[in-house]
C-alpha positions as a printed Julia matrix, in Angstrom:
272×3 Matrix{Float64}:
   6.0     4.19  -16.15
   6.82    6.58  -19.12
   4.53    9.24  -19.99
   3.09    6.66  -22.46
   2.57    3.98  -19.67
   5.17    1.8   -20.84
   7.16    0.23  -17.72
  10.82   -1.02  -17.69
  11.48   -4.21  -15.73
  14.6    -2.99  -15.49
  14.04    0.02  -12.87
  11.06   -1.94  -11.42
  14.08   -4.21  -10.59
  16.0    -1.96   -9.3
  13.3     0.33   -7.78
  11.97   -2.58   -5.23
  15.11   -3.79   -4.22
  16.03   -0.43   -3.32
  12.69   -0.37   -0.71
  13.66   -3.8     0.45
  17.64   -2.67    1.31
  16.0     0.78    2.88
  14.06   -0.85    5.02
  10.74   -2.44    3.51
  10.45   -6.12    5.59
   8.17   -6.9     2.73
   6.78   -5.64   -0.67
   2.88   -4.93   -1.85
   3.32   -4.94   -5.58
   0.43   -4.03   -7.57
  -1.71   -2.01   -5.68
  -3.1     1.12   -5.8
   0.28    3.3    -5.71
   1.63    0.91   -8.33
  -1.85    1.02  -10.64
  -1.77   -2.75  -10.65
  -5.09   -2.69  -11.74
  -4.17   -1.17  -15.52
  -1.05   -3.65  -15.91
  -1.49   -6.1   -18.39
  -1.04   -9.62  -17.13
   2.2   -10.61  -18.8
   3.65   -7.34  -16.81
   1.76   -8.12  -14.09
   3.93  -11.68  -13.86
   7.1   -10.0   -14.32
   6.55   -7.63  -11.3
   5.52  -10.45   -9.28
   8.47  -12.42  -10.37
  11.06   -9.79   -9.53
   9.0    -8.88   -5.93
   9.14  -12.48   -5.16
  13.15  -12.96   -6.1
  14.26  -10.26   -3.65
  13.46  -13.46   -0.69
  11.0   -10.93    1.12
   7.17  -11.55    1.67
   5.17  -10.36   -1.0
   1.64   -9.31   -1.41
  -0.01   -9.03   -4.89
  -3.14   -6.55   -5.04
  -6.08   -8.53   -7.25
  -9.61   -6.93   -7.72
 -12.24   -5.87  -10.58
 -14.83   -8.19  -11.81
 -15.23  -11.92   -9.78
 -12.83  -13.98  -12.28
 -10.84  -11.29  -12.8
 -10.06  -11.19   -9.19
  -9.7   -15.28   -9.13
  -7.44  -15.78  -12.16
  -5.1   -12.89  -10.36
  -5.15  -14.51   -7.31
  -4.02  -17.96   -9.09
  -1.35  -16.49  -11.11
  -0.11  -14.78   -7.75
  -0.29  -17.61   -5.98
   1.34  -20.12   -8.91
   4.52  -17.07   -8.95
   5.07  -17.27   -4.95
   3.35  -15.01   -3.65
   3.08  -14.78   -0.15
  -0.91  -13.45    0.13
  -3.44  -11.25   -2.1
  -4.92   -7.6    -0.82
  -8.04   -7.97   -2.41
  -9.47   -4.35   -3.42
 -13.3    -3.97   -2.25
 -16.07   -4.58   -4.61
 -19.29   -3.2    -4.9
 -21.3    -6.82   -4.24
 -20.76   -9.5    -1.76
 -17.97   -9.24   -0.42
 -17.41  -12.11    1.68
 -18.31  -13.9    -1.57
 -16.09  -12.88   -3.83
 -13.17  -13.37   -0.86
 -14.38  -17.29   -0.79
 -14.53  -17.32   -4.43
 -10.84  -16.03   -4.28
  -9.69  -18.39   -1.46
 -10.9   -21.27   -3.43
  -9.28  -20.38   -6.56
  -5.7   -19.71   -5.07
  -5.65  -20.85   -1.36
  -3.33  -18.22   -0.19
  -3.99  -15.97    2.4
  -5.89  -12.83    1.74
  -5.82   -9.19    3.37
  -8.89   -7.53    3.38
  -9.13   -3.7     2.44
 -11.46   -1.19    4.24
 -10.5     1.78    1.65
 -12.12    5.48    2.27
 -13.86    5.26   -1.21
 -15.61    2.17   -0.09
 -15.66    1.46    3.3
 -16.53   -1.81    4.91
 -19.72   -2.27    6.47
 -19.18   -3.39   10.05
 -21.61   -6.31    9.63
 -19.42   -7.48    6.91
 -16.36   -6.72    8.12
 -16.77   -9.38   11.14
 -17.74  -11.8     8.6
 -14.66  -11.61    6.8
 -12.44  -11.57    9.52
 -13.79  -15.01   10.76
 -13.17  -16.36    7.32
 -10.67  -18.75    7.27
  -8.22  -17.3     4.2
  -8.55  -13.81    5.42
  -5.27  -13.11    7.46
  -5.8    -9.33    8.28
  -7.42   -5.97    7.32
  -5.77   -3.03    5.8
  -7.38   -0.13    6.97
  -7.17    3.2     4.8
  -9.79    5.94    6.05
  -7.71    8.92    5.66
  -9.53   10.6     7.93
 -12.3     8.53    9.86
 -10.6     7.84   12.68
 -13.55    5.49   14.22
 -13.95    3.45   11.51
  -9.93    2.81   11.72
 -10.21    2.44   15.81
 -13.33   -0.37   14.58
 -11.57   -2.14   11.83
  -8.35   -2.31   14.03
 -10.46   -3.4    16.98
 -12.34   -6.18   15.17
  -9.48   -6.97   13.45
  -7.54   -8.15   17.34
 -10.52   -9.35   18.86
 -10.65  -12.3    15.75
  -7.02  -12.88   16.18
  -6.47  -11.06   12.37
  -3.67   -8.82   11.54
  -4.66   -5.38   12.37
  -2.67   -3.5     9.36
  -2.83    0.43    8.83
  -2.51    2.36    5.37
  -3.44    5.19    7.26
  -1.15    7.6     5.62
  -2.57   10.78    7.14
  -3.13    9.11   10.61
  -0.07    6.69   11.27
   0.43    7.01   14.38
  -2.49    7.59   15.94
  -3.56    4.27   13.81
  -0.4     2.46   15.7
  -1.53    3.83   19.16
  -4.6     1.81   18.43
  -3.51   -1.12   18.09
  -2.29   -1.56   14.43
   0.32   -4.31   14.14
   1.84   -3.83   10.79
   2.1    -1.18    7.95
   1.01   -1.52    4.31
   1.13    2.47    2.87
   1.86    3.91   -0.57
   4.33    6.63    1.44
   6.66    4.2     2.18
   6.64    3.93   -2.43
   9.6     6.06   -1.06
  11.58    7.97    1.32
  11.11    4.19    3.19
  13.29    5.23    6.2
  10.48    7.62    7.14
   7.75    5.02    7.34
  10.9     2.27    9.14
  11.8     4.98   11.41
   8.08    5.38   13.32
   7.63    1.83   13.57
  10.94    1.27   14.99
  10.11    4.31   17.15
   6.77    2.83   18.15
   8.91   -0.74   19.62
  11.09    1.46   21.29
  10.08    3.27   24.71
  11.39    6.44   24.11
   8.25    8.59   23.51
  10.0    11.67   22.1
  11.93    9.69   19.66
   7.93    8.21   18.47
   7.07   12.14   18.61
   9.87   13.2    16.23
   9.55    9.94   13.9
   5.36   10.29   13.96
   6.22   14.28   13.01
   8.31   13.74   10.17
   5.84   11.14    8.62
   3.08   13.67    9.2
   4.69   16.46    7.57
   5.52   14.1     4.39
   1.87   12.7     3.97
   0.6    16.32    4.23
   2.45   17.06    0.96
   1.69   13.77   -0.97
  -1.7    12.38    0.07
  -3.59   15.98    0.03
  -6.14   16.76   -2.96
  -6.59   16.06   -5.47
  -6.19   12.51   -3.61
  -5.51   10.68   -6.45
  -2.6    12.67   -7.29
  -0.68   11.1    -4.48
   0.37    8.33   -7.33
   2.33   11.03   -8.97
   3.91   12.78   -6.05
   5.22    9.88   -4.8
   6.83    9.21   -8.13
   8.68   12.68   -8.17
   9.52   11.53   -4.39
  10.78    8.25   -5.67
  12.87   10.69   -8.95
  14.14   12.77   -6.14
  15.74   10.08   -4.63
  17.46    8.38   -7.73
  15.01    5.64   -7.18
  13.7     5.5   -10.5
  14.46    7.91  -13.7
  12.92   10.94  -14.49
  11.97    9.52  -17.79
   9.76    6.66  -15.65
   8.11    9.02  -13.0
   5.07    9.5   -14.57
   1.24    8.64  -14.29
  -0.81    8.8   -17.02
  -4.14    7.75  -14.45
  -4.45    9.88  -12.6
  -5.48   14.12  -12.66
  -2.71   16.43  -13.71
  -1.12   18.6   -11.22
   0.48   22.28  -11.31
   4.08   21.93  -11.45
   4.47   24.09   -8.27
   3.71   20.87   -6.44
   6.53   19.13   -7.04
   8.88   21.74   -5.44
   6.49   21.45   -2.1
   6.84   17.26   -2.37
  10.38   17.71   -2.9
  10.55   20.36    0.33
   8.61   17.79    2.37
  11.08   15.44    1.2
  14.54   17.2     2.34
  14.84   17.5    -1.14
  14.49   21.45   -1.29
  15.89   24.22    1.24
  12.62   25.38    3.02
């Protein structure tokens, strides 16, 4: 986005087919990291559209009030999309996942997000429901409640799936099974490299991969925690991802300009 909020299909273009050819095996477009939730719907489409042309699986965050959620959902599901992550309500949950499952009968990822956590009551409820194909797990730093969702997650045959940015791979070690995290909005290889680490056997190769992903996520997802939007976005600059003119966003807090020389340090970016 500009500094106005305007976006360019153009980069977006550009900017997820550059994840996908750096290694991204599939693409969550309109999430948190890519404030999906203040798009309008005609932009919405388009960054479905282009997400779904790059022939990877795609995942299309929905949420906010019931049909809200629904008539996302549908439009995700009419563009090919392969599955929703739907953002946690305050409510019934398990409701408003039916209501979603009836209204676009694709599958849906469950989120167990740090500024809403999942009761575990409810949490077994929606991982026996039939739509719900896994649970995205981002704690940031309750490493229980990760080791629970992750646990209840395997036990119901669901996809145990961290976006445990600040514990990935301790999260892995748990018995995560795939990756859905706004660090790998750039500097992909870093996010590729533990996972490919993790299939390996060669623990010190895991050590060094899990290191370099730790040292990143301590510059980006620190407080305020919001602010991890826009770091991520002078990450994604740094890189010649996107243009400076686009690496802005206007949602979330304003940060001291100092930060963006330790992001870009963290990054390789900057001589230490």
């Amino acid at each position: 986005m500009t500094e106005s909020g305007e976006v360019d299909l153009g980069v977006v273009s550009r900017y997820l087919a550059g994840l996908v050819e750096d290694g991204a095996d599939g693409l969550a477009v309109l999430a948190h990291t890519g404030r999906g939730p203040y798009l309008t719907p005609d932009v919405r489409a388009a960054v479905i559209e282009r997400a779904v042309a790059l022939g990877v699986p795609v995942i299309v965050g929905v949420g906010g009030a019931p049909e809200q959620a629904e008539e996302e959902a549908r439009v995700a599901a009419s563009l090919g999309a392969d599955g929703v992550l739907v953002f946690p309500t305050e409510g019934d949950r398990l409701g408003g996942h039916e209501a979603i499952w009836r209204a676009a009968g694709i599958p849906m990822i469950a989120f167990d997000l740090y500024t809403r956590p999942c009761p575990a009551d409810t949490m077994r409820d929606l991982l026996r429901h039939p739509g719900v194909a896994g649970i995205k797990t981002a704690l940031l730093s309750d490493a229980m409640g990760c080791q629970r969702a992750i646990t209840l997650a395997r036990e119901t045959g669901r996809l145990a799936i961290t976006g445990e940015d600040r514990m990935f791979g301790p999260s892995l070690l748990w018995g995560a099974e795939a990756a859905l995290v706004g660090l790998a909005a750039a500097s992909v290889s870093v996010t590729a490299g533990v996972m490919a680490a993790y299939r390996g056997s060669d623990l010190r190769a895991f050590d060094a991969a899990s290191g370099r992903l730790d040292r990143l996520a301590a510059a980006t997802f620190t407080e305020p925690m919001e602010g991890y939007v826009q770091r991520m976005l002078w990450l994604a600059a740094a890189e010649g991802r996107i243009p400076e003119s686009h690496a802005h966003d206007p949602y979330g807090p304003s940060l001291p300009e100092q930060e963006r020389a330790a992001v870009a340090r963290a990054g390789g970016y900057l001589a230490m």
